[in-house]
LUMLUM-681504 format. One record per residue (C-alpha): residue number from 0; residue in one letter; x, y, z. Coordinates in nm, 2 decimals, padded with zeros to 4 digits. Each point is the difference from the previous one (the first is absolute). Layout:
N
<NUM "A" <X Y Z>>
...
# end
This chain:
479
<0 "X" <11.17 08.05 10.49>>
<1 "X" <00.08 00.36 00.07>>
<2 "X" <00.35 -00.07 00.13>>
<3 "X" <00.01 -00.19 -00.34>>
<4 "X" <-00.09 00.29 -00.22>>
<5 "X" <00.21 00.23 00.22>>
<6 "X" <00.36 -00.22 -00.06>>
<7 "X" <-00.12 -00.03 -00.39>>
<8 "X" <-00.04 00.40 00.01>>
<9 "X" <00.30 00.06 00.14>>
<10 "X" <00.20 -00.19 -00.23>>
<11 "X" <-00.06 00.27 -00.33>>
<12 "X" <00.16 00.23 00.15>>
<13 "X" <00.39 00.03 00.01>>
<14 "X" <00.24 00.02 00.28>>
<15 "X" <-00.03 00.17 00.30>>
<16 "X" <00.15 00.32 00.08>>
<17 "X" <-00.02 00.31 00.23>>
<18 "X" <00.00 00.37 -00.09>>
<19 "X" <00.00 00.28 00.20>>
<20 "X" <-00.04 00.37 -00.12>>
<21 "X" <-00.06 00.38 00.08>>
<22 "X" <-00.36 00.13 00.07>>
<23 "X" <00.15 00.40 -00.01>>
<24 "X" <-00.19 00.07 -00.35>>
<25 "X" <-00.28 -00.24 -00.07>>
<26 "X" <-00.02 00.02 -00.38>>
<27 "X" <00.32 00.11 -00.17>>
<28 "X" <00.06 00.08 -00.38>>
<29 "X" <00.25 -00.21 -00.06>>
<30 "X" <00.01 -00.37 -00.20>>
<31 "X" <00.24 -00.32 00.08>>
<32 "X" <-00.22 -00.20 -00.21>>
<33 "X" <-00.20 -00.02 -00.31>>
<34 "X" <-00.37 -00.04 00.10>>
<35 "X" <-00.27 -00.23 -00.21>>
<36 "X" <-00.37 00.02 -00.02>>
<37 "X" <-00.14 -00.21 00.22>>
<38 "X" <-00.39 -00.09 00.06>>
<39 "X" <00.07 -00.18 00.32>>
<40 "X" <00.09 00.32 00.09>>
<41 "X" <-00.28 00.20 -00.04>>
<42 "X" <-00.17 -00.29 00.20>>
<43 "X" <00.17 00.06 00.31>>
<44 "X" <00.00 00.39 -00.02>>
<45 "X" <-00.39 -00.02 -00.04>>
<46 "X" <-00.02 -00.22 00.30>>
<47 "X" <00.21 00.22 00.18>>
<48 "X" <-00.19 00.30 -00.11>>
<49 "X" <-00.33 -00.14 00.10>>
<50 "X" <00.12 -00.11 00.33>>
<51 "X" <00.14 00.34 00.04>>
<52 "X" <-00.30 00.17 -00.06>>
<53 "X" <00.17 00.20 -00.33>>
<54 "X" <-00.21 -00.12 -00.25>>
<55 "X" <-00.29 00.18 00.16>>
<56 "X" <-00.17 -00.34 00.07>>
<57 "X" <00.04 -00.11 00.37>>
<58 "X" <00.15 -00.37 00.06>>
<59 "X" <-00.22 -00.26 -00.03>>
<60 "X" <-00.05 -00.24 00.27>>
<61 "X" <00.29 -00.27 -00.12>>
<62 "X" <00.21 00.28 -00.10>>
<63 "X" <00.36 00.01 00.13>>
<64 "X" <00.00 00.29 00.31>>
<65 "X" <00.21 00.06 00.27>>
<66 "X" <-00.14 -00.24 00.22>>
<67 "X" <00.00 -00.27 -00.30>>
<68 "X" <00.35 00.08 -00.19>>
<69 "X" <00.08 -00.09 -00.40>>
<70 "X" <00.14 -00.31 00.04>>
<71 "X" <00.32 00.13 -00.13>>
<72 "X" <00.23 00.37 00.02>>
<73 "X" <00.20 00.14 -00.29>>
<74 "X" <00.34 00.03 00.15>>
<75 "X" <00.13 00.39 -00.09>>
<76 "X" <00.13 00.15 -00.21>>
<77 "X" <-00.24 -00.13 -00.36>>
<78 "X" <00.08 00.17 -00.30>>
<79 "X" <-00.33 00.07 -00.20>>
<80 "X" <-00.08 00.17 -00.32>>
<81 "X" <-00.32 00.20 -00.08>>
<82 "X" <-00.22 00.01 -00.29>>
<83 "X" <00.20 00.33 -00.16>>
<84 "X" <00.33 -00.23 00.03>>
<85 "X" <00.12 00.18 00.32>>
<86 "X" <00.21 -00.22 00.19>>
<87 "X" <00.00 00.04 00.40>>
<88 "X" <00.17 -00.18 00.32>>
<89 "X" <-00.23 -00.03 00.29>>
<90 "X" <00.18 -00.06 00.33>>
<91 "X" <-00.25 -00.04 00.21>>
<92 "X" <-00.42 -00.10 00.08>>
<93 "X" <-00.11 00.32 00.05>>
<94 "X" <00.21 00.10 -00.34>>
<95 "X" <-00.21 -00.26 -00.16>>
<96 "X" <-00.33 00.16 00.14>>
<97 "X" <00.08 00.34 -00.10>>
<98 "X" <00.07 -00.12 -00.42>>
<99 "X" <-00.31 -00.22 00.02>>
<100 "X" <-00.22 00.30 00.18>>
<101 "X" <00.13 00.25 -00.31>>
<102 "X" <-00.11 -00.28 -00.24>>
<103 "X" <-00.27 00.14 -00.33>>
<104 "X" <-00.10 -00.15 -00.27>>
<105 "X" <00.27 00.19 -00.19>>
<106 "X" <00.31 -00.07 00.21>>
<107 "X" <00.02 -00.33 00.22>>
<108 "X" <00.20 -00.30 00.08>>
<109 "X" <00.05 -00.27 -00.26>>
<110 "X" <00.33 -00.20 00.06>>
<111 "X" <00.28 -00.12 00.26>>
<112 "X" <00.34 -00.04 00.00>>
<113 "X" <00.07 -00.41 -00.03>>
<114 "X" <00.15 -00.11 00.24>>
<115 "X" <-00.15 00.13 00.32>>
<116 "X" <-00.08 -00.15 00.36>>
<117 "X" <-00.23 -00.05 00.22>>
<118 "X" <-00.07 -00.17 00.33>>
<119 "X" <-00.22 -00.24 00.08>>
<120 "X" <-00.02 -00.29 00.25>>
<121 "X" <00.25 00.19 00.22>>
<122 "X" <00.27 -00.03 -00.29>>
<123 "X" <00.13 00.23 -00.27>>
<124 "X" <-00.07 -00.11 -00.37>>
<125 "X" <00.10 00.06 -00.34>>
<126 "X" <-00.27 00.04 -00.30>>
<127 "X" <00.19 -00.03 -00.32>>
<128 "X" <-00.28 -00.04 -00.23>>
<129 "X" <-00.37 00.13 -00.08>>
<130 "X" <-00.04 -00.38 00.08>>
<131 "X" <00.09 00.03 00.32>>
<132 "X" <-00.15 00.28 00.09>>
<133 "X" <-00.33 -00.13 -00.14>>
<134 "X" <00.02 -00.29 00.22>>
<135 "X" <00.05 00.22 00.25>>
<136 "X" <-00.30 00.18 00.02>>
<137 "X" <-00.22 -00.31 -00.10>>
<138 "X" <00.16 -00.18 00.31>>
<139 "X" <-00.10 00.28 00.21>>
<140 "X" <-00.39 00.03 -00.13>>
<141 "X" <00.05 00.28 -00.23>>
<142 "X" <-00.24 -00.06 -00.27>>
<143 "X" <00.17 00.04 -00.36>>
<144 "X" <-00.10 00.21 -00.27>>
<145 "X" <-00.09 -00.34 -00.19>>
<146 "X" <-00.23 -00.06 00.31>>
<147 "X" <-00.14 00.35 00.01>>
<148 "X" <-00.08 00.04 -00.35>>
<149 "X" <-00.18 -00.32 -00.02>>
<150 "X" <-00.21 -00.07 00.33>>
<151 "X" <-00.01 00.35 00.16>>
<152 "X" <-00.11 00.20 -00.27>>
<153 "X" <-00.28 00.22 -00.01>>
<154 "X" <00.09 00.14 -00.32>>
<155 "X" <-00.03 -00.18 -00.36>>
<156 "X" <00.27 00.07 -00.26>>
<157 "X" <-00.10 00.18 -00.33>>
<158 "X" <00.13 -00.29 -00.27>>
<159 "X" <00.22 -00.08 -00.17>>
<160 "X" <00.32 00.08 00.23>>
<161 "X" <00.35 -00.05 -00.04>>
<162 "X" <00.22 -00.18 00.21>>
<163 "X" <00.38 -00.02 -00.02>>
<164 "X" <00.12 -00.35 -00.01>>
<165 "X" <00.36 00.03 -00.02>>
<166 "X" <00.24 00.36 -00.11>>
<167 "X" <-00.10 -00.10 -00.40>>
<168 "X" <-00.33 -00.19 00.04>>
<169 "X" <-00.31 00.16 00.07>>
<170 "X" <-00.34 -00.18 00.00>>
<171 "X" <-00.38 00.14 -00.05>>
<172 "X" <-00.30 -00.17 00.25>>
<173 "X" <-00.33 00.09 -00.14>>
<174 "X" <-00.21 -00.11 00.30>>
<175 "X" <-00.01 -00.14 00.36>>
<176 "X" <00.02 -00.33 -00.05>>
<177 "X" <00.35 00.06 -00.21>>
<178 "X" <00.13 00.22 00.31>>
<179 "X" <-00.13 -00.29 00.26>>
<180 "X" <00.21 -00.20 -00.23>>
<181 "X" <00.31 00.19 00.00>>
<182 "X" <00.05 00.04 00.35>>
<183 "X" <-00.09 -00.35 00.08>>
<184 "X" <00.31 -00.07 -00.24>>
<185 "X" <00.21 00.27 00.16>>
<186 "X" <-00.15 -00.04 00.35>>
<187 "X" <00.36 00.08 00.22>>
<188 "X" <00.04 00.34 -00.18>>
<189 "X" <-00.10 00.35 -00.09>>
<190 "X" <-00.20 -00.02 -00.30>>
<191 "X" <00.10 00.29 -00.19>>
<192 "X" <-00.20 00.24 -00.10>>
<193 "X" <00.06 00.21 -00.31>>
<194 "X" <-00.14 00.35 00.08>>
<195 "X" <-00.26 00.18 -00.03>>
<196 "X" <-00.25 -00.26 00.06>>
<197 "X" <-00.39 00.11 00.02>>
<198 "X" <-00.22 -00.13 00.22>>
<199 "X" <-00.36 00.01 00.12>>
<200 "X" <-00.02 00.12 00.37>>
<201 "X" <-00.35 00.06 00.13>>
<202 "X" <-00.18 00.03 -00.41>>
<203 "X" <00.29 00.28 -00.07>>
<204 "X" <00.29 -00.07 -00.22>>
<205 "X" <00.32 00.09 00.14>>
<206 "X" <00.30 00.02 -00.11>>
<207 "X" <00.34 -00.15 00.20>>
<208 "X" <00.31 00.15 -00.12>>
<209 "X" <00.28 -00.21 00.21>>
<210 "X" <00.06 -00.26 00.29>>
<211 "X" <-00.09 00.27 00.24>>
<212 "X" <-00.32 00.07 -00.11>>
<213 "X" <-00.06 -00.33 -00.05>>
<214 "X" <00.05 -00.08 00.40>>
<215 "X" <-00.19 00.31 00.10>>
<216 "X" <-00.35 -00.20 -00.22>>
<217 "X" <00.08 -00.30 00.16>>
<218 "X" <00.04 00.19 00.37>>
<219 "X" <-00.36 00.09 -00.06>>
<220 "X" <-00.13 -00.36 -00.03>>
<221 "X" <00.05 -00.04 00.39>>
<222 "X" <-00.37 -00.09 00.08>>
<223 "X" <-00.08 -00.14 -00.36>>
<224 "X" <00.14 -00.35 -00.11>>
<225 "X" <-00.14 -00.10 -00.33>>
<226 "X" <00.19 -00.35 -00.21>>
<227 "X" <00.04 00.08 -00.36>>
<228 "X" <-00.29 -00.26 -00.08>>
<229 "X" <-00.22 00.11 -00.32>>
<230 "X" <-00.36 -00.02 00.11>>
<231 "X" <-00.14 00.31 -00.13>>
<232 "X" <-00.29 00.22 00.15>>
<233 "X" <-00.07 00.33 -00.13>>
<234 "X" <-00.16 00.30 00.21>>
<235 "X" <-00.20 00.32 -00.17>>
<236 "X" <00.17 00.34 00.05>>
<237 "X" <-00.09 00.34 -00.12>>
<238 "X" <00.29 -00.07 -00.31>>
<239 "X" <-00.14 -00.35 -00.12>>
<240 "X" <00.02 -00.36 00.13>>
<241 "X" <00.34 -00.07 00.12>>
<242 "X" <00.14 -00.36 00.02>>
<243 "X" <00.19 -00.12 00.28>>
<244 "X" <00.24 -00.32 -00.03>>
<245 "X" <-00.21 -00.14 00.33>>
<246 "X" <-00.21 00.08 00.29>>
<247 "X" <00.24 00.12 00.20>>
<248 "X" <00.18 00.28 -00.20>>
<249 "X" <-00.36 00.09 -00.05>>
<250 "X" <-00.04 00.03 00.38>>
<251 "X" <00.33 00.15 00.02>>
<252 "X" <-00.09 00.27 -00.22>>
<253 "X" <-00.33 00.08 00.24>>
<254 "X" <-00.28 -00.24 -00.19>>
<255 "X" <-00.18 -00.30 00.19>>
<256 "X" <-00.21 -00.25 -00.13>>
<257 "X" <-00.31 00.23 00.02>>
<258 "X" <00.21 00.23 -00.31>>
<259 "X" <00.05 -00.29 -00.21>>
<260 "X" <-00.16 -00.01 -00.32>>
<261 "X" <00.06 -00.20 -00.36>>
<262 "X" <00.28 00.04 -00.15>>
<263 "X" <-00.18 -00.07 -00.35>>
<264 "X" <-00.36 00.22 00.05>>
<265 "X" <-00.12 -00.23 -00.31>>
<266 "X" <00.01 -00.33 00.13>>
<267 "X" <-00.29 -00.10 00.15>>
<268 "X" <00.10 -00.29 00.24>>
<269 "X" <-00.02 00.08 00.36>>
<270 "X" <00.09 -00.18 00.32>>
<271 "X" <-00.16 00.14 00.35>>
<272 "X" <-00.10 -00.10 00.35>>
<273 "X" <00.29 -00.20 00.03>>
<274 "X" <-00.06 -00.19 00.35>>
<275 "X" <00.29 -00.14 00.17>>
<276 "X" <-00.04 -00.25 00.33>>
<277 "X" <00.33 -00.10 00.18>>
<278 "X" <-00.06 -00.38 00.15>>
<279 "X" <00.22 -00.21 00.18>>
<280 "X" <00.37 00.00 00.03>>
<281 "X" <00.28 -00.30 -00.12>>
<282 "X" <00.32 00.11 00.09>>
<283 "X" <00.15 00.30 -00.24>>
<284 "X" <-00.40 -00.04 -00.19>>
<285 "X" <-00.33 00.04 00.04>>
<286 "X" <-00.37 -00.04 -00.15>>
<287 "X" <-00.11 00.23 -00.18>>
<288 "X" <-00.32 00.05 -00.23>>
<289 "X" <-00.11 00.20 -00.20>>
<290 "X" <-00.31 00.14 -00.20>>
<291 "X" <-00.06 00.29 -00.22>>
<292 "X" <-00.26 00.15 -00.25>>
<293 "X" <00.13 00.06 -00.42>>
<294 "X" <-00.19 00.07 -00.28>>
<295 "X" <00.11 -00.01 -00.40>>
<296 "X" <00.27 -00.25 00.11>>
<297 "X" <00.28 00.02 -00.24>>
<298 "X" <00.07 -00.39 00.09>>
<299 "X" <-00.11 -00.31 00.16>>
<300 "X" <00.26 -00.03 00.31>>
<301 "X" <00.21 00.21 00.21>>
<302 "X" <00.32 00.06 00.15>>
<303 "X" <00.02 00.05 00.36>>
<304 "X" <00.36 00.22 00.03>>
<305 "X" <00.12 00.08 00.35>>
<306 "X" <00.10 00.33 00.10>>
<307 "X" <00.36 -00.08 -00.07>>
<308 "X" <-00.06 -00.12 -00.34>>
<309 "X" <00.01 -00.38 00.03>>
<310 "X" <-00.31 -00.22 -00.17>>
<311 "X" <-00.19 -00.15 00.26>>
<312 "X" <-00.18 -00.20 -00.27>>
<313 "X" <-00.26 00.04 -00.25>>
<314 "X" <-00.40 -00.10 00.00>>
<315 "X" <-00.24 00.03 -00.19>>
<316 "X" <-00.33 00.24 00.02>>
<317 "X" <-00.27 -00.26 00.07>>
<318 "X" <00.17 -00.12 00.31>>
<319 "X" <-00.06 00.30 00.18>>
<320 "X" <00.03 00.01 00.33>>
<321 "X" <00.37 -00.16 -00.01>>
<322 "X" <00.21 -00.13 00.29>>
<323 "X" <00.38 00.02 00.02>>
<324 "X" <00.15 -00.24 00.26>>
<325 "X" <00.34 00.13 00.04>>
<326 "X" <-00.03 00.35 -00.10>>
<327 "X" <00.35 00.15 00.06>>
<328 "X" <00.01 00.18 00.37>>
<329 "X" <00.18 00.38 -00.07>>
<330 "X" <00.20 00.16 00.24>>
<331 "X" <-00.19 00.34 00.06>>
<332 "X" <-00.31 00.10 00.17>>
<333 "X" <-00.18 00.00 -00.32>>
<334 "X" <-00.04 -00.23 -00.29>>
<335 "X" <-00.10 00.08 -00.37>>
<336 "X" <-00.04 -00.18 -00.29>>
<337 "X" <-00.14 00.09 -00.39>>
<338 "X" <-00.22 -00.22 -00.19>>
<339 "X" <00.06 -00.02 -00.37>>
<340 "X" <-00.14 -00.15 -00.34>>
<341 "X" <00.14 -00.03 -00.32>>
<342 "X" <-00.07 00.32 -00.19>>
<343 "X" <00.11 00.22 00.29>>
<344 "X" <-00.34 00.05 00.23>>
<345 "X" <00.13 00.03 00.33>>
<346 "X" <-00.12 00.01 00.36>>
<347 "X" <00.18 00.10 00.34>>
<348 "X" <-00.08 -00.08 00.35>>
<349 "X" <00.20 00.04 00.34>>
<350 "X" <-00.05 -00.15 00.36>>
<351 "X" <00.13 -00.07 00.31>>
<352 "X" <00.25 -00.21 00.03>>
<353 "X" <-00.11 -00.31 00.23>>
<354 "X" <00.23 -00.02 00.27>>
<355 "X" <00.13 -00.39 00.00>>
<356 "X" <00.23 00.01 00.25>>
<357 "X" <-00.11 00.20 00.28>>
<358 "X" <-00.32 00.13 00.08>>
<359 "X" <00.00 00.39 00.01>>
<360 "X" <-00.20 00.32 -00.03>>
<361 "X" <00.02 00.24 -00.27>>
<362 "X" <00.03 00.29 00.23>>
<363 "X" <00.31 00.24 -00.07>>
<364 "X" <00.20 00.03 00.30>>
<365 "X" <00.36 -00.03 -00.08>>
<366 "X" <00.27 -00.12 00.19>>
<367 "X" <00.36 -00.08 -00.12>>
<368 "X" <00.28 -00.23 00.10>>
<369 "X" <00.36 00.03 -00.04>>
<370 "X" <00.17 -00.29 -00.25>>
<371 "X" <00.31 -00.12 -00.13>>
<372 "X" <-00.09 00.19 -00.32>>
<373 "X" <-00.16 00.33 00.14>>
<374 "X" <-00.27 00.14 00.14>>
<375 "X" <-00.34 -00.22 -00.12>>
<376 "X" <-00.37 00.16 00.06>>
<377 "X" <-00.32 -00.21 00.11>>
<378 "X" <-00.35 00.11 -00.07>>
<379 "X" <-00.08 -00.07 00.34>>
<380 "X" <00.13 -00.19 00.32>>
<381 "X" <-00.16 -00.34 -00.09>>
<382 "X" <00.17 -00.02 -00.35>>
<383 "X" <00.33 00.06 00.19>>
<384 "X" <-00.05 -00.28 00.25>>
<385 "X" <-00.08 -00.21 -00.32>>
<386 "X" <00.27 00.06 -00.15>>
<387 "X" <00.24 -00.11 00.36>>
<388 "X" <00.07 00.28 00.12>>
<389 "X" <-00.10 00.05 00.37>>
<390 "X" <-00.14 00.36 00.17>>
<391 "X" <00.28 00.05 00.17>>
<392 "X" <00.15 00.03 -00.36>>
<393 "X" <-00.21 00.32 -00.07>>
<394 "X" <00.21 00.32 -00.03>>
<395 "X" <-00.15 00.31 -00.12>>
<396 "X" <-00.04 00.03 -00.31>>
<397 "X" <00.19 00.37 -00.11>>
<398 "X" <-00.21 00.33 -00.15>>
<399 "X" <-00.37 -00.09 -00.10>>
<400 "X" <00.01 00.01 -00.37>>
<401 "X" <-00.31 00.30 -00.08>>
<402 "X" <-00.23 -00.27 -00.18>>
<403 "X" <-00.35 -00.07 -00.05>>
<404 "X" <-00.04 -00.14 00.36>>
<405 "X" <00.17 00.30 00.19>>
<406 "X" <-00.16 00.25 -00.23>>
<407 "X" <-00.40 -00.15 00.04>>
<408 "X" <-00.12 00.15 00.31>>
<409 "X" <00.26 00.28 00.04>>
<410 "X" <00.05 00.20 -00.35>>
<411 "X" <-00.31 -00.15 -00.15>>
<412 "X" <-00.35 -00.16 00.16>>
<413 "X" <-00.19 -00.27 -00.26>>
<414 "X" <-00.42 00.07 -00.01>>
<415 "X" <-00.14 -00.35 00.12>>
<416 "X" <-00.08 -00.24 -00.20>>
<417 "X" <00.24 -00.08 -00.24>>
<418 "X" <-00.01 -00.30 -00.20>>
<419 "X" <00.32 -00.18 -00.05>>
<420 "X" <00.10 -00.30 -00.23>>
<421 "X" <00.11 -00.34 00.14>>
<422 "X" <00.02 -00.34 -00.15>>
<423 "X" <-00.16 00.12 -00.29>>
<424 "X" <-00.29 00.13 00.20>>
<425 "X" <-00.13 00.35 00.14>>
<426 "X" <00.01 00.03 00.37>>
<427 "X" <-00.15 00.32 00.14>>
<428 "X" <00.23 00.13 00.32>>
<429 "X" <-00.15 00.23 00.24>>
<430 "X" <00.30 00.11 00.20>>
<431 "X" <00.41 00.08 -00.01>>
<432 "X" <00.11 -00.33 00.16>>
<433 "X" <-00.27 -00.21 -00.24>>
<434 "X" <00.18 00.23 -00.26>>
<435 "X" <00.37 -00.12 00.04>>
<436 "X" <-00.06 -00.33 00.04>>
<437 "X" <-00.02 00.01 -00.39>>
<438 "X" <00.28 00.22 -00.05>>
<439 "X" <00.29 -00.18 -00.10>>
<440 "X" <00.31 00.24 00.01>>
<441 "X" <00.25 -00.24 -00.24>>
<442 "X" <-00.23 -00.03 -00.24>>
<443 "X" <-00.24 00.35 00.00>>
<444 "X" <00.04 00.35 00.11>>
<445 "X" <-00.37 -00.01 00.09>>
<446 "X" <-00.24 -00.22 00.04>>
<447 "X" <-00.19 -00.18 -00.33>>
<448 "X" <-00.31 00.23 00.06>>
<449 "X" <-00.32 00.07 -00.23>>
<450 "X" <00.00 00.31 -00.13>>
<451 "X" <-00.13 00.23 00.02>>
<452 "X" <00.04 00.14 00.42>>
<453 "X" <-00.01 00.27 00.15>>
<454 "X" <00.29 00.13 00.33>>
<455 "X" <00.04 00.27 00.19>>
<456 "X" <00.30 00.25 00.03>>
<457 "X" <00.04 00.24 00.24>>
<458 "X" <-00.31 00.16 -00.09>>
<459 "X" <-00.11 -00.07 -00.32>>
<460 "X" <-00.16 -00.32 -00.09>>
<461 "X" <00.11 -00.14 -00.37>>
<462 "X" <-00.14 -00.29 -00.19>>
<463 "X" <00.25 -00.18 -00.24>>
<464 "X" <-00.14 -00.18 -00.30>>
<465 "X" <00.33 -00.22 -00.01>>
<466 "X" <00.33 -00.13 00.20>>
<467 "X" <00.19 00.29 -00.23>>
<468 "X" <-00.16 00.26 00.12>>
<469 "X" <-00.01 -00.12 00.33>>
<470 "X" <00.38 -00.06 00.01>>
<471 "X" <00.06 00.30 -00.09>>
<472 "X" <-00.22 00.19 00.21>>
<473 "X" <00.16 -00.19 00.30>>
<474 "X" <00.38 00.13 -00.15>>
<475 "X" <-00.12 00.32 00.01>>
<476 "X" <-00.12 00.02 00.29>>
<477 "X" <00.17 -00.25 00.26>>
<478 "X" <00.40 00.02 -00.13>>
# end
């Protein structure tokens, strides 16, 4: 199938040619060609930045790196402009490291110089067309801006937005479910963007002024991944009750469950002491049931919604506890869900996901294997082995990210017991290894603990009434 994909890929592009060129001045003021703006452009600089360490933010583990190269190389010399319509030649990599290394907000790349080459599969190839070079980077794993802004965002957008549909047609989205919408229509392109946009990043508004800016918010969504599905939960800060779109930007922005409070302080209905009990597996499902307490119901029945926004079903009140055969089996480490009746009382719960395929412990001990498509990270050895890989498969990982499980013990030590929460119930933990086993990196910073505790650094002990304070005291102290 590959070698399918590959012979269709390489048919966009046009005929084969060679180029050779001087590397004597790597970036020369000088212009053969009229450049264009390009998004797929600012796509493959970012990656490059990242993987270069420019951005500030080190690679992450799939990131392209020396020992795991882009899957393609611009073949010198590119004629790019910049943002303040300067037009430059750039002869050379390290020419195109020094431009993206000087990049600000104010002055930075925006557009290439159609056509260019590049090689890839041990051949030299022309990219006529943003087309092309779209497919390009999608071919090589490059997530799209389309792709960012709608399933890595930690940020919401501040409605209504703009977007530019063609050079005379603009049109106006006035909520997430229109911008879902539009990309899924314009799914192999940039969606663009009509600047400034506002957005909500950790409860602050902030304003994005161009395409630049708009990379550097979505660099910062490395370790949060939040779908643009409208569940909302609301937390209590020292400004009011802010809204978040779902759970996760709320966890994003520092919140866990334990912050969450109504969204409407004058309704009355309530759902608690959600209980959720994994059973047994059936292929890609599993059994799941599932009790909770309510008062002042604002309806009969229920909607079970998983965490990825699909409608399990819905049941009614006075069949309590409830039984779902094939509940749908996720694909991280933990599992949520939100019950919800008419009238908008609504109730959360989170769990660990039962493991139907292999039977593993929780423990985080990473390992990581080499693939076709990058570097891939195991919580532990068993997982890996699960998933075929064999130990003799292992390589080292690279630099220890400085996270929760590398900072507990060293920069910080937790006063024993702390309760956490797991399947919907408390669990009290009395050391650090009892303590990981419910941390789940992909989907937390920290554990889900009951607040509030009390740590230790250095010498001064601290207790925290919430994960936002704790969070921060950690950034303070461990970075």
């Amino acid at each position: 199938m590959k070698t399918i994909k590959l012979l269709l890929f390489f048919a966009v592009f046009a005929t084969v040619t060679f180029y050779s060129c001087s590397d004597s001045d790597p970036i020369e003021n000088k212009n053969t060609v009229i450049p264009q703006k390009s998004i797929a452009l600012r796509t493959a600089v970012n990656e490059i930045k990242k993987a270069n360490e420019i951005s500030g933010k080190p690679a992450k583990a799939q990131a392209r790196t020396a020992t795991n190269p882009f899957c393609f190389n611009f073949v010198y010399p590119l004629t790019l402009s910049l943002s303040n319509n300067t037009t430059i030649t750039i002869t050379s990599f390290e020419g195109l490291l020094d431009v993206l290394g000087s990049e600000s907000p104010n002055l930075y790349v925006i557009g290439i110089g159609f056509p260019f080459q590049v090689t890839y599969g041990g051949a030299i190839h022309t990219i006529a067309t943003e087309g092309q070079f779209i497919a390009l980077i999608q071919y090589c794993g490059f997530n799209t801006l389309n792709f960012d802004l709608s399933q890595t965002a930690c940020f919401e957008f501040v409605y209504p937005m703009v977007v530019m549909v063609s050079d005379d047609q603009f049109l106006e989205l006035n909520s997430n479910a229109e911008l879902q919408e539009y990309i899924n229509q314009n799914n192999n392109y940039g969606i663009n963007l009509m600047y400034p946009v506002s957005v909500n990043y950790g409860g602050e508004i902030v304003v994005i002024n161009n395409i630049y800016e708009m990379y550097e918010m979505i660099n910062n969504c490395d370790v949060c991944i939040c779908t643009l599905e409208y569940a909302p939960v609301c937390v209590q800060t020292p400004v009011g009750i802010v809204e978040y779109s779902n759970l996760c930007f709320a966890m994003c922005a520092g919140y866990d469950q334990n912050d969450l409070v109504s969204c409407n302080p004058s309704t009355d209905c309530s759902i608690t002491n959600i209980q959720v009990t994994p059973g047994v597996c059936n292929n890609a499902t599993y059994e799941l049931t599932i009790n909770f307490t309510y008062s002042n119901p604002t309806a009969a029945n229920f909607n079970v919604v998983t965490g990825s926004g699909v409608v399990v079903g819905n049941y009614n009140l006075v069949d309590l506890p409830i039984t779902i055969p094939n509940y749908p089996l996720a694909l991280t480490t933990v599992d949520n869900l939100h019950i919800e009746m008419t009238g908008g009382c609504i109730g959360y719960a989170s769990w660990s996901t039962p493991n139907c395929f292999c039977n593993c412990p929780t423990n985080f001990d990473p390992v990581c294997v080499q693939t076709a498509t990058g570097l891939v990270q195991y919580d532990n050895a068993c997982f890996a082995e699960c998933a075929g890989h064999s130990p003799n498969d292992f390589i080292t990982c690279g630099i220890v990210a400085n996270n929760f499980g590398t900072q507990l013990g060293s920069c910080f030590q937790m006063n024993y017991p702390v309760q956490v929460m797991s399947a919907g119930q408390v669990v009290s933990v009395n050391n650090n290894g009892e303590l990981l086993q419910y941390w789940y990196p992909a989907v937390s910073a920290i554990p889900y603990m009951v607040y509030p505790i009390t740590a230790t650094f250095g010498n001064q002990t601290m207790t925290f009434a919430n994960a936002a304070a704790f969070q921060a005291q950690i950034a303070a102290s461990c970075n």
